[in-house]
N, CA, C and O atoms as a Maestro MAE file, in Angstrom:
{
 s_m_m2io_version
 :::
 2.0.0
}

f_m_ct {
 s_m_title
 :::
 protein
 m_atom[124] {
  # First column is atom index #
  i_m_mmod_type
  r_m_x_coord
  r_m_y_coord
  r_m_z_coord
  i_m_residue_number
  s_m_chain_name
  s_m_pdb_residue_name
  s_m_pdb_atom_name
  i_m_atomic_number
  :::
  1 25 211.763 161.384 326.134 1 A "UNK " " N  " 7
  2 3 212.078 160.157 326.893 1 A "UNK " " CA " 6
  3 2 210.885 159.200 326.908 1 A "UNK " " C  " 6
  4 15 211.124 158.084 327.369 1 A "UNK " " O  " 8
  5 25 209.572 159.457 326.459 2 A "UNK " " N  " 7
  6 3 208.873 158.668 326.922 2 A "UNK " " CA " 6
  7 2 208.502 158.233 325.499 2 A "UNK " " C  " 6
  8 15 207.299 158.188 325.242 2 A "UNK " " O  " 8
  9 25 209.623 157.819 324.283 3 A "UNK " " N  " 7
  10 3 209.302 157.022 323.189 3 A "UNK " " CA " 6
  11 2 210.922 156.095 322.963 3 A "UNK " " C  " 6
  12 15 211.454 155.405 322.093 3 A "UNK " " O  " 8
  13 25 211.229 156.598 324.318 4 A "UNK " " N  " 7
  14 3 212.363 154.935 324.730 4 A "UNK " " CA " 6
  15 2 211.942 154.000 325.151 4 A "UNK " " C  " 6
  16 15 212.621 153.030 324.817 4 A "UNK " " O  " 8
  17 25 210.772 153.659 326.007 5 A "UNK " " N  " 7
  18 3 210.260 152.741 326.788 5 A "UNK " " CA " 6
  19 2 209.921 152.285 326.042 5 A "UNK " " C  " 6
  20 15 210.452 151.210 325.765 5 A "UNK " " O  " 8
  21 25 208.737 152.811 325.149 6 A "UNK " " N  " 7
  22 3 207.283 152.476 324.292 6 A "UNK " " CA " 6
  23 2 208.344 151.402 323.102 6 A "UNK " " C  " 6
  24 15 207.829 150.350 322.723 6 A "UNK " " O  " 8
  25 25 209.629 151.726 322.649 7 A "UNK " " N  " 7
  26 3 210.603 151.275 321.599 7 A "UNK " " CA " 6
  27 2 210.949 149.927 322.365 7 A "UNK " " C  " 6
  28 15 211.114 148.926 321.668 7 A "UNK " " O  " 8
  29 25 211.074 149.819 323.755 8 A "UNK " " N  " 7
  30 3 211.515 148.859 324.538 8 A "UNK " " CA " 6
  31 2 210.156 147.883 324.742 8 A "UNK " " C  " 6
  32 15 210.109 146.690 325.042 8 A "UNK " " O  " 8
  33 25 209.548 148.415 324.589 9 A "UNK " " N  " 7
  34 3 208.011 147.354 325.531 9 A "UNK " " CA " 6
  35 2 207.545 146.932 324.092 9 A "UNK " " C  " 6
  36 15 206.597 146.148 324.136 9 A "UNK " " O  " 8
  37 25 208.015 147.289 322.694 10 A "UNK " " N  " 7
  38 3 207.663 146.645 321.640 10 A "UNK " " CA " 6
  39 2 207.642 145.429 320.968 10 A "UNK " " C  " 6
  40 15 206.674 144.694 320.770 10 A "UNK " " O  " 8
  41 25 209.194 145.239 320.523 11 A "UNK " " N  " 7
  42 3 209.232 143.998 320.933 11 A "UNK " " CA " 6
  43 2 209.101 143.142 321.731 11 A "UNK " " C  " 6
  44 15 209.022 141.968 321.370 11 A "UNK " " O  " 8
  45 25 209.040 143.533 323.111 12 A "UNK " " N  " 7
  46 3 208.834 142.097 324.184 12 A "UNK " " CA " 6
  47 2 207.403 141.983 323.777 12 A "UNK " " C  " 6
  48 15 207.059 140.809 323.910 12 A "UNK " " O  " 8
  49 25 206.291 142.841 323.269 13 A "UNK " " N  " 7
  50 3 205.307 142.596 322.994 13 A "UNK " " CA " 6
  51 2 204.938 141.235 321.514 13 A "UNK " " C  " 6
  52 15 204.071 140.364 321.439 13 A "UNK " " O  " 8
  53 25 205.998 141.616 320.609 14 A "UNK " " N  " 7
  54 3 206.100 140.903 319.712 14 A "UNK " " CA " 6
  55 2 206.172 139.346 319.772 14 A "UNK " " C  " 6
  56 15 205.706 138.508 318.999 14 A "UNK " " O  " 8
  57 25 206.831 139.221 320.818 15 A "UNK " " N  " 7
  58 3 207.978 138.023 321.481 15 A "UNK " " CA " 6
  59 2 206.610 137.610 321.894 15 A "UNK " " C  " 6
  60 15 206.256 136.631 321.238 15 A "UNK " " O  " 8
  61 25 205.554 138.084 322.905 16 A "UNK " " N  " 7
  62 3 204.550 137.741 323.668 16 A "UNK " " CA " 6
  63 2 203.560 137.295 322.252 16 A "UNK " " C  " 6
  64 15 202.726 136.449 322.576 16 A "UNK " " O  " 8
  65 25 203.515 137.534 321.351 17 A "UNK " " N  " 7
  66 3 202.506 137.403 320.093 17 A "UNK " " CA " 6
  67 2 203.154 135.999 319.612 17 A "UNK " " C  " 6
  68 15 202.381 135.046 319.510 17 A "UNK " " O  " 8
  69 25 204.863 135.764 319.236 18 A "UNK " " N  " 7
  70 3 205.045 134.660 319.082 18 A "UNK " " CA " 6
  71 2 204.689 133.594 319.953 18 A "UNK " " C  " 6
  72 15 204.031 132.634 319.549 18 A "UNK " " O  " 8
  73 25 204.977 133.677 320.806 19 A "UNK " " N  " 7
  74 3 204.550 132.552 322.164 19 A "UNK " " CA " 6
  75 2 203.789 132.088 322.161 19 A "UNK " " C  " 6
  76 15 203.824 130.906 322.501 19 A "UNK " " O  " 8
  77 25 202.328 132.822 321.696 20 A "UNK " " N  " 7
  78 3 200.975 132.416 321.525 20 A "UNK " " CA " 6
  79 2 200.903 131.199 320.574 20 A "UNK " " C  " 6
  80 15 201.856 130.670 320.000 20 A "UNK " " O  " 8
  81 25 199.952 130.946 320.529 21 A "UNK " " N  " 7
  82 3 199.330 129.263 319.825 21 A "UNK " " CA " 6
  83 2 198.991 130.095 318.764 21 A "UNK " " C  " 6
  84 15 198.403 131.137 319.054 21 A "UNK " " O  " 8
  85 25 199.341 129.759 317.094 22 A "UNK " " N  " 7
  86 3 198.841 129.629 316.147 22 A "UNK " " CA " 6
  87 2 199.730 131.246 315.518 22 A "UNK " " C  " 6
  88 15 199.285 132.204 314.887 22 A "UNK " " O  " 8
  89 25 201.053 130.953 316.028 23 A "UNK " " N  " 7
  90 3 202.085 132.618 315.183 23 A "UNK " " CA " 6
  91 2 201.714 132.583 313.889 23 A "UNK " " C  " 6
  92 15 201.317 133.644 313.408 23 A "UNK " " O  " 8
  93 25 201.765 130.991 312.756 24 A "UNK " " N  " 7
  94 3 201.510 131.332 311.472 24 A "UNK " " CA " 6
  95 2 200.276 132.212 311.166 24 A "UNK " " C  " 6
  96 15 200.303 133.216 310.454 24 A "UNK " " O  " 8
  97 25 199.256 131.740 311.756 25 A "UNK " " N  " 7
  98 3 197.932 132.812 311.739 25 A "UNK " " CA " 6
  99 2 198.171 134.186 311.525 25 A "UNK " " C  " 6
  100 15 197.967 134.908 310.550 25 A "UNK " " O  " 8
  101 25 198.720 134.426 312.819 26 A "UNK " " N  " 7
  102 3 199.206 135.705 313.653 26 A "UNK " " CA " 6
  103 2 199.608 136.751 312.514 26 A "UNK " " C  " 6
  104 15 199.073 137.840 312.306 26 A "UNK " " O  " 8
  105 25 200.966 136.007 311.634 27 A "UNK " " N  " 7
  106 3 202.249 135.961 310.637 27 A "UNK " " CA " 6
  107 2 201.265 136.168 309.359 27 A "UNK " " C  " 6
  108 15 201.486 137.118 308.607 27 A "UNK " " O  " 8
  109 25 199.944 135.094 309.053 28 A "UNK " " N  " 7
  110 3 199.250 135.654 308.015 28 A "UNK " " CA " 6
  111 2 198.602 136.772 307.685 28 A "UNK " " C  " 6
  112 15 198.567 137.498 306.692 28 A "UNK " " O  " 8
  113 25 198.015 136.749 308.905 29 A "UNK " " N  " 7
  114 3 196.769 138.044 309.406 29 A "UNK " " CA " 6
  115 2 197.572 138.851 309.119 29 A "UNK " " C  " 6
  116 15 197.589 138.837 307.888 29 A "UNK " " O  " 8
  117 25 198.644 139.953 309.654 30 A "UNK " " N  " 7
  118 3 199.330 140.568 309.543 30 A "UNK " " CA " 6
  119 2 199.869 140.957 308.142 30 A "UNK " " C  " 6
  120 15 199.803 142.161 307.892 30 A "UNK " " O  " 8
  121 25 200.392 140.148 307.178 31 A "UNK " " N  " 7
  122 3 201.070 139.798 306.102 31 A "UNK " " CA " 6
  123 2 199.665 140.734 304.914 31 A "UNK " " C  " 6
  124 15 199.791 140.732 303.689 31 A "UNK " " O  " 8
  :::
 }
 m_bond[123] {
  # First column is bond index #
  i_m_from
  i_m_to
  i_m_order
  :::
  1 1 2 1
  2 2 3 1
  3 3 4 2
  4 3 5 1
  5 5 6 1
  6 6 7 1
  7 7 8 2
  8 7 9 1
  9 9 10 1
  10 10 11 1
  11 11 12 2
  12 11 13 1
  13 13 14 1
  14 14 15 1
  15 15 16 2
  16 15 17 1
  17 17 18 1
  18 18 19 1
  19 19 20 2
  20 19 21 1
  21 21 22 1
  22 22 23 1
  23 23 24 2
  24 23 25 1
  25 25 26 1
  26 26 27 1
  27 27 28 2
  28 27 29 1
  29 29 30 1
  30 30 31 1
  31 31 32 2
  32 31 33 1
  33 33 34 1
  34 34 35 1
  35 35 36 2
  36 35 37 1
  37 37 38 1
  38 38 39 1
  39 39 40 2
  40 39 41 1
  41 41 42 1
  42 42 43 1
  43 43 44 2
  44 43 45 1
  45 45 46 1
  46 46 47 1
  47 47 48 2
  48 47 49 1
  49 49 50 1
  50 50 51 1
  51 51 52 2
  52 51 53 1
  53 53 54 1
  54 54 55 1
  55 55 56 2
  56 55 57 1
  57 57 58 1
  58 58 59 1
  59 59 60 2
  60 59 61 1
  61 61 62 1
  62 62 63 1
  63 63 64 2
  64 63 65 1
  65 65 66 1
  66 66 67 1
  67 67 68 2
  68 67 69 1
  69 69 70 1
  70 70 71 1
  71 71 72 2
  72 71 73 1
  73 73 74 1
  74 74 75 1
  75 75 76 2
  76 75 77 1
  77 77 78 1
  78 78 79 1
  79 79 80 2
  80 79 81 1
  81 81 82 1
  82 82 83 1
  83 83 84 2
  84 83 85 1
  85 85 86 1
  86 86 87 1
  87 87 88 2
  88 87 89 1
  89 89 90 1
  90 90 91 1
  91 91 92 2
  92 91 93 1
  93 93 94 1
  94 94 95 1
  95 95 96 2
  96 95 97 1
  97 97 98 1
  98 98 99 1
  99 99 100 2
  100 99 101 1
  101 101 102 1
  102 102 103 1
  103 103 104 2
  104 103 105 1
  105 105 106 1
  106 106 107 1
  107 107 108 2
  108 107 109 1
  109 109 110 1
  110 110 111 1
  111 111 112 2
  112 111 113 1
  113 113 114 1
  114 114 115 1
  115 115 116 2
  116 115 117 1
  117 117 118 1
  118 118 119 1
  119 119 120 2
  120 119 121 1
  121 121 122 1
  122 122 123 1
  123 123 124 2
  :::
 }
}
């Protein structure tokens, strides 16, 4: 049970990374 949450708090984390100033960066860095 405790890799349902962690699956849940992921994306909203993602969502919180878009929001930020400069996602293409974010989107490069990553890439």
């Amino acid at each position: 049970m405790a890799g349902d949450p962690e699956v849940a708090v992921f994306p909203m984390v993602l969502r919180r990374f878009d929001e930020m100033p400069g996602p293409a960066a974010l989107r490069e860095f990553v890439n």
